[in-house]
C-alpha positions as CSV (number, residue, x, y, z in Angstrom):
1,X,119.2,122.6,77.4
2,X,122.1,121.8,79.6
3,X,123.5,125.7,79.1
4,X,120.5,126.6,81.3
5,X,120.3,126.3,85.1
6,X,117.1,126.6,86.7
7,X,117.5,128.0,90.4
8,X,115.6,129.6,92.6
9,X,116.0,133.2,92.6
10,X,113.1,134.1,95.7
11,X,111.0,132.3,98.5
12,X,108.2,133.1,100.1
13,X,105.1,132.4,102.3
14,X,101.8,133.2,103.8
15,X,99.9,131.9,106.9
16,X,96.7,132.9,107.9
17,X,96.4,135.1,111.1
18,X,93.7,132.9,112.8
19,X,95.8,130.4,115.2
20,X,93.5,126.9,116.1
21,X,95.8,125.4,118.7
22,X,95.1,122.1,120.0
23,X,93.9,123.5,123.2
24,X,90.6,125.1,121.3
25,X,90.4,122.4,119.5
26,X,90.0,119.8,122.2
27,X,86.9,121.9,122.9
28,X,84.7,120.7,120.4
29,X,86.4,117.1,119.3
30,X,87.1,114.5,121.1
31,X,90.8,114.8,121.3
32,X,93.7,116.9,123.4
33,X,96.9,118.3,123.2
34,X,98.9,115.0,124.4
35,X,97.4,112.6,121.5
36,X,97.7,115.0,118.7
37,X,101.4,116.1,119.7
38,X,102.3,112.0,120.0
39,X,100.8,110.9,117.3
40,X,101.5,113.8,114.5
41,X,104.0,116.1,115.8
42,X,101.7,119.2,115.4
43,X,101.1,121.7,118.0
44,X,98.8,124.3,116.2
45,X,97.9,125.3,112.2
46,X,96.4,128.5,110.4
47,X,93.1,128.3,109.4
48,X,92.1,130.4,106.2
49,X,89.3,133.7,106.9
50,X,85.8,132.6,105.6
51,X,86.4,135.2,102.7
52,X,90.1,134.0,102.0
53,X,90.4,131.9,98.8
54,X,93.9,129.7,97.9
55,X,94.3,132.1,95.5
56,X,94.9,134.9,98.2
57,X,96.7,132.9,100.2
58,X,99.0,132.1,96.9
59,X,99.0,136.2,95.9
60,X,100.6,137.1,99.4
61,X,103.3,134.1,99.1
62,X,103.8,135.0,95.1
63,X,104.3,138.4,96.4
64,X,107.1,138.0,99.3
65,X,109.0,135.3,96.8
66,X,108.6,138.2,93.7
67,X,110.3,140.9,96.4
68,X,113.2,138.3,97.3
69,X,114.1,137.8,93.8
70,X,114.2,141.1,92.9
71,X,111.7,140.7,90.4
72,X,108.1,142.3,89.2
73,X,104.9,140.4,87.9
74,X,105.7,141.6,84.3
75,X,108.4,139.7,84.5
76,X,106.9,136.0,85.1
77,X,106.5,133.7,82.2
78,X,104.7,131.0,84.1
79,X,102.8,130.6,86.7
80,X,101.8,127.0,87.9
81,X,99.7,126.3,91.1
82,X,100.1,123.5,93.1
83,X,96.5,122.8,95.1
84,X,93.8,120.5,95.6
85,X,91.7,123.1,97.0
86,X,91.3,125.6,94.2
87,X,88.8,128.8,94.2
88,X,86.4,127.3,91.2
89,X,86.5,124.0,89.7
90,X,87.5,126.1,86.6
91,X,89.2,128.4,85.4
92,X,92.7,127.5,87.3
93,X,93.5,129.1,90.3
94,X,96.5,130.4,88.8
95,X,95.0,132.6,86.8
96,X,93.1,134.1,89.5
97,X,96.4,134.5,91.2
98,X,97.8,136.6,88.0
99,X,94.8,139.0,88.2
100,X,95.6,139.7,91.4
101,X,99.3,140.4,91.6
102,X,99.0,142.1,87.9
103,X,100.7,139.9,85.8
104,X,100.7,140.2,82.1
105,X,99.2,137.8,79.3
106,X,101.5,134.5,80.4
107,X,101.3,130.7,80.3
108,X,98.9,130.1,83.8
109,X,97.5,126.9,85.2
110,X,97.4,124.1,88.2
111,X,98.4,120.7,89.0
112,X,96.7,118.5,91.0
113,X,99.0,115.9,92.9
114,X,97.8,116.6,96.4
115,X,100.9,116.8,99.0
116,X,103.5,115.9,96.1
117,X,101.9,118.8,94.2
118,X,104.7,121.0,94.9
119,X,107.5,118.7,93.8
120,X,105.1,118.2,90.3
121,X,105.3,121.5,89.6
122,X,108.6,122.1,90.4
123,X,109.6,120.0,87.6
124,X,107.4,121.2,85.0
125,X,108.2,124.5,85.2
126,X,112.1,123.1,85.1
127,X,111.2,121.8,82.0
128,X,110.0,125.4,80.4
129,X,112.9,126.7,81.8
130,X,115.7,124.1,80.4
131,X,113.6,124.8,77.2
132,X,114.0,128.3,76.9
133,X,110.2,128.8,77.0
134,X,110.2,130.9,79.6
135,X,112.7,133.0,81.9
136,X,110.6,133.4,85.2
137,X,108.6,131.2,86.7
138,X,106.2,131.4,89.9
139,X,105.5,127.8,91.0
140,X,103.0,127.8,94.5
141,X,101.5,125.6,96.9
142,X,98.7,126.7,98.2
143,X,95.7,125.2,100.3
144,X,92.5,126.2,101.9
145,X,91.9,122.8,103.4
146,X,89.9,123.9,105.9
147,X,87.1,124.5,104.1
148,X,86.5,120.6,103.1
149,X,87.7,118.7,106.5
150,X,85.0,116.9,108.5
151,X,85.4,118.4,111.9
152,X,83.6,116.1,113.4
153,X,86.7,113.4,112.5
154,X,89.5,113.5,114.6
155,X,91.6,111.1,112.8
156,X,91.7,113.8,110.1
157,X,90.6,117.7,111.5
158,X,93.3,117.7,113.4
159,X,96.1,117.1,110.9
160,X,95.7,120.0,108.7
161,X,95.6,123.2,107.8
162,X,96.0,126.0,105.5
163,X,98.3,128.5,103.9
164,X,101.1,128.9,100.9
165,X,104.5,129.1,100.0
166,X,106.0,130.5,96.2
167,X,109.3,130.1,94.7
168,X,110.5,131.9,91.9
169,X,112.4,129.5,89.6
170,X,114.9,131.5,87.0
171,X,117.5,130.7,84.2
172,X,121.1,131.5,84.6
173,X,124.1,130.7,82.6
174,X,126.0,128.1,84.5
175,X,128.9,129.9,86.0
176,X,132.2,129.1,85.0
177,X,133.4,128.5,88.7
178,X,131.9,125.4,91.4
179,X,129.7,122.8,91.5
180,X,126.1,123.4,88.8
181,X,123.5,125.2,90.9
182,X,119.5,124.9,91.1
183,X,118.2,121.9,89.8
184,X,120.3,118.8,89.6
185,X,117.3,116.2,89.5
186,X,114.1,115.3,90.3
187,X,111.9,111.8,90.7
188,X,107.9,111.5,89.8
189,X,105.7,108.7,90.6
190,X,102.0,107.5,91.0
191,X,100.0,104.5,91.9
192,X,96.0,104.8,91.4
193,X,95.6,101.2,92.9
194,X,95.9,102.9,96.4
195,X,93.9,106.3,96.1
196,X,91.4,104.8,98.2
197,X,93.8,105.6,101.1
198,X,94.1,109.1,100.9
199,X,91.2,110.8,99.2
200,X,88.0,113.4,98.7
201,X,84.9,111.7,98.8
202,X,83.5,114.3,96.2
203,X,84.2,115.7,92.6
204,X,81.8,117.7,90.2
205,X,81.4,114.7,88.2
206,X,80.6,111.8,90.2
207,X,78.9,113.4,93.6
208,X,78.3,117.5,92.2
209,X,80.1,118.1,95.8
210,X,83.5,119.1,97.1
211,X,83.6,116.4,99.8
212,X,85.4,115.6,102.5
213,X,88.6,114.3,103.1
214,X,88.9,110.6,104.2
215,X,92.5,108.7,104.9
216,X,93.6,105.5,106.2
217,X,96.2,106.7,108.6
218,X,98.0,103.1,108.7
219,X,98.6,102.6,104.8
220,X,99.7,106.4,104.7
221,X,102.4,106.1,106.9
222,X,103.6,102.9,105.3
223,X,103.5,103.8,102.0
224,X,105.1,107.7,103.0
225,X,107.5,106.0,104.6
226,X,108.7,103.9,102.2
227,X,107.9,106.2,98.9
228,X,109.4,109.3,100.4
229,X,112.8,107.5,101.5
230,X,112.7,105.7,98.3
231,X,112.6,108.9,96.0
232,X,115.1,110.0,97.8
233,X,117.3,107.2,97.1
234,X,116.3,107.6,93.1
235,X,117.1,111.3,93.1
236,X,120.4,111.5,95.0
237,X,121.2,109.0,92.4
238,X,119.8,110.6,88.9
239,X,121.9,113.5,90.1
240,X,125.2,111.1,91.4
241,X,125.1,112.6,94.7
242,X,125.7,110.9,97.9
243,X,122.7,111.2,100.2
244,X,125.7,112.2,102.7
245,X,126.3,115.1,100.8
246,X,122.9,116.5,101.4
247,X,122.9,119.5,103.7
248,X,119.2,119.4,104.2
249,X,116.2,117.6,103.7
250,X,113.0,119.1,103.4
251,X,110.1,116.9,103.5
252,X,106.3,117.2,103.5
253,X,104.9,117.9,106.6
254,X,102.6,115.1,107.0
255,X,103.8,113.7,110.4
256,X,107.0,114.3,112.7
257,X,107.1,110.2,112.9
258,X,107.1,109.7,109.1
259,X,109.7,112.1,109.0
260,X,111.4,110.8,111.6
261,X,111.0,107.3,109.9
262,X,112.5,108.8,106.7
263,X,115.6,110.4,108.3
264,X,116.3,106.6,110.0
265,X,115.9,105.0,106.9
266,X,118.0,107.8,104.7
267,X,120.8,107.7,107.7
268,X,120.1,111.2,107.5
269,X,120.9,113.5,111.1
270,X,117.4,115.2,112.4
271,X,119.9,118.5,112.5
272,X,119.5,118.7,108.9
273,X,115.8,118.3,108.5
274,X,113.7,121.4,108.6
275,X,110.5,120.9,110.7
276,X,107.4,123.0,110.7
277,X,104.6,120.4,111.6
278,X,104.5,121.8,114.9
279,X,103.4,125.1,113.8
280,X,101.7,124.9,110.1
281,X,100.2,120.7,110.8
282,X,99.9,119.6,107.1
283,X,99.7,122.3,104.2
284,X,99.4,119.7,101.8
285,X,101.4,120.7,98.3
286,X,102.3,124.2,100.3
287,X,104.0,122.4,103.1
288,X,107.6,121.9,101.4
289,X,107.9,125.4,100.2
290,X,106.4,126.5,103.7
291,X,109.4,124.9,105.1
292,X,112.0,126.0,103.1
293,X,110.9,129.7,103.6
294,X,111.3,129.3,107.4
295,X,114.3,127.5,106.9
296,X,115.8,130.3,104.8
297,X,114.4,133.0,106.8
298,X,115.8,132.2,110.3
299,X,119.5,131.4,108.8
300,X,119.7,128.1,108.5
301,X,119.2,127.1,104.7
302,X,122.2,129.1,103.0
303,X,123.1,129.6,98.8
304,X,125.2,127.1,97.6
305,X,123.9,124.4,100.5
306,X,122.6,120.8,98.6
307,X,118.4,120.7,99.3
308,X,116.2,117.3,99.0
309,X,112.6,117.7,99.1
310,X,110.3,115.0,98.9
311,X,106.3,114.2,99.5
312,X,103.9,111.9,99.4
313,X,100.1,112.8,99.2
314,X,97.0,111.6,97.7
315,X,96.9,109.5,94.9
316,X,99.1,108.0,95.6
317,X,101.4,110.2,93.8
318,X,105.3,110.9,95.1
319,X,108.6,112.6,94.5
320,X,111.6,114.3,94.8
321,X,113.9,117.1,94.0
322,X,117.5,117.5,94.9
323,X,118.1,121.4,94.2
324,X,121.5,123.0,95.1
325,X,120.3,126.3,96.6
C-alpha cells in the first residue's frame, strides 16, 4: 500500500444559475442583509432549478473535474457521492450520476455524513486506491438543500444552499524526488448523543417524509468550533506535520465566525484560509470541494502547496484531511 499515492489529479464545480441574495430574501422572511452578513458571513447562495436533481448538479461538477484531469468516464473505477439530499431514497445517487456522464459498469454508491460527508468519502475512496482496487476515483459533494429548508425559519433558510464540487482522486508511483504527495492523513469521528442538534425531522422509516431541517445554532458552533480545530490538531499529527507548515486551510463553510474561531484557535493566518460563505452560504458535504475549486481556479491554491480540510455537520460526525496538492 505505501507504493501508492493517492492525489488529486482534477477539481471541479457547479452552482446553479438562480442567485437568492439577501436582499430578496428579506422580502418574504423576517430578516435583512445586516443580520445575516453578521451573524453567518453569507451574502448570497444558488438555489437548485425545480427540475434539477443533486445528481445533475454532481454530473456538471464530475464533468469539469474529469476535463482537469485529463481523464474520460471509462476511465473511473469509483464513484462515491457525498449528500444528504439524494434524488431517490434508493438506488444511490451515484449511480444516477454514472448514467449520466456514461460511465462503464464500476463500483458506485453514497455516504451520508452531512457537512463532513466530503471528508468521509475522501477517505474511503483513499482506501480503494492504497489498495489497488481501483485507479480513478470520482468522489462528490453535492446538495439540493433547498428543496427540504423551512422557509418560513430564519434561523435556518438563510444559511444554505445548493450546488457541487468533484475531485478526481488517482494512483501514482511516489516520485523519487520531494516531499510524498496527495494524501498524507486523514481523521474520522461521530457522536450520536448530539444528533438532536443538527438534524432532518423526517426519514422513510419513522415519518414516510423528507422533513425539514432543524439546528440548534448555539451547540453547532460550539461543538464546530471545537471538533473542527481538534481534527485538525489529530491530522497534522497522524501525518507529523506542523500545523505551521500548512499553506491552506479549507474548511466547511458553515459560518465565517466558526471559521474565524478555528483559524484563532489553530494560530492559523485568515490569508491562508479559503472563504466562499459569502457567495455559496452552506453547501453542506459540497462546501469543501466548492472551495478548493475557487481556490485553485483564481491562482491561489498551487501543486505541491500542503491542504487541511476539515468539517463538521450533522450527526454529529467530523473530520479531517491533510492532502499535499
Amino acid at each position: 500500500m505505501s507504493e501508492i499515492e493517492t492525489i488529486i489529479s482534477g477539481v471541479g464545480s457547479y452552482l446553479p444559475e438562480r442567485i437568492l441574495t439577501n436582499a430578496e430574501l428579506a422580502k418574504t422572511v423576517d430578516t435583512s442583509d445586516e443580520w445575516i452578513r453578521s451573524r453567518s458571513g453569507i451574502a448570497q447562495r444558488h438555489l437548485a432549478a425545480d427540475g434539477q436533481a443533486t445528481s445533475d448538479l454532481a454530473r456538471e461538477a464530475a464533468w469539469a473535474a474529469l476535463g482537469q484531469a485529463g481523464l474520460k468516464p471509462k476511465d473511473i473505477g469509483l464513484i462515491i457521492v457525498a449528500t444528504v439530499t439524494p434524488d431517490k431514497t434508493f438506488p444511490s445517487t451515484a449511480v444516477y450520476v454514472q448514467e449520466k456522464l456514461g460511465t462503464p459498469p464500476c463500483i458506485a454508491f453514497d455516504v451520508s455524513a452531512a457537512c463532513a460527508g466530503f471528508i468521509y468519502a475522501l477517505n474511503i475512496a483513499h482506501g480503494f486506491i492504497a489498495s489497488g482496487q481501483v485507479k480513478h476515483a470520482l468522489v462528490i459533494g453535492a446538495e439540493k438543500l433547498s428543496c427540504f429548508l423551512d422557509w418560513n425559519d430564519r434561523g435556518t433558510c438563510v444559511l444554505f444552499g445548493d450546488g457541487a464540487g468533484a475531485v478526481v482522486l488517482s494512483a501514482e508511483t511516489p516520485s523519487v524526488a520531494g516531499p510524498k504527495r496527495g494524501m498524507l492523513a486523514t481523521y474520522l469521528s461521530a457522536d450520536g448523543r448530539l444528533a438532536p442538534h443538527l438534524y432532518a425531522d423526517g426519514g422513510p422509516s419513522t415519518t414516510g417524509t423528507v422533513g425539514l431541517v432543524k439546528m440548534n445554532g448555539k451547540e453547532v458552533f460550539r461543538n464546530a468550533v471545537e471538533e473542527i480545530s481538534g481534527a485538525v490538531f489529530e491530522v497534522t499529527e497522524r501525518a507529523e506535520v506542523s500545523r505551521h507548515e500548512i499553506d491552506w486551510f479549507v474548511p466547511h463553510q458553515a459560518n465565517i465566525r466558526i471559521i474565524q474561531s478555528c483559524a484563532k484557535k489553530l494560530e492559523l493566518c485568515e490569508s491562508k484560509i479559503i472563504v466562499t460563505i459569502d457567495k455559496h452560504a452552506n453547501t453542506s458535504s459540497a462546501s469543501i470541494p466548492l472551495a478548493l475549486d475557487a481556490g485553485i481556479r483564481d491562482g491561489r491554491i498551487k501543486r505541491g502547496e500542503l491542504l487541511v480540510f476539515a468539517a463538521l455537520g450533522g450527526g454529529l460526525a467530523w473530520g479531517s484531511a491533510l492532502i499535499r496538492y
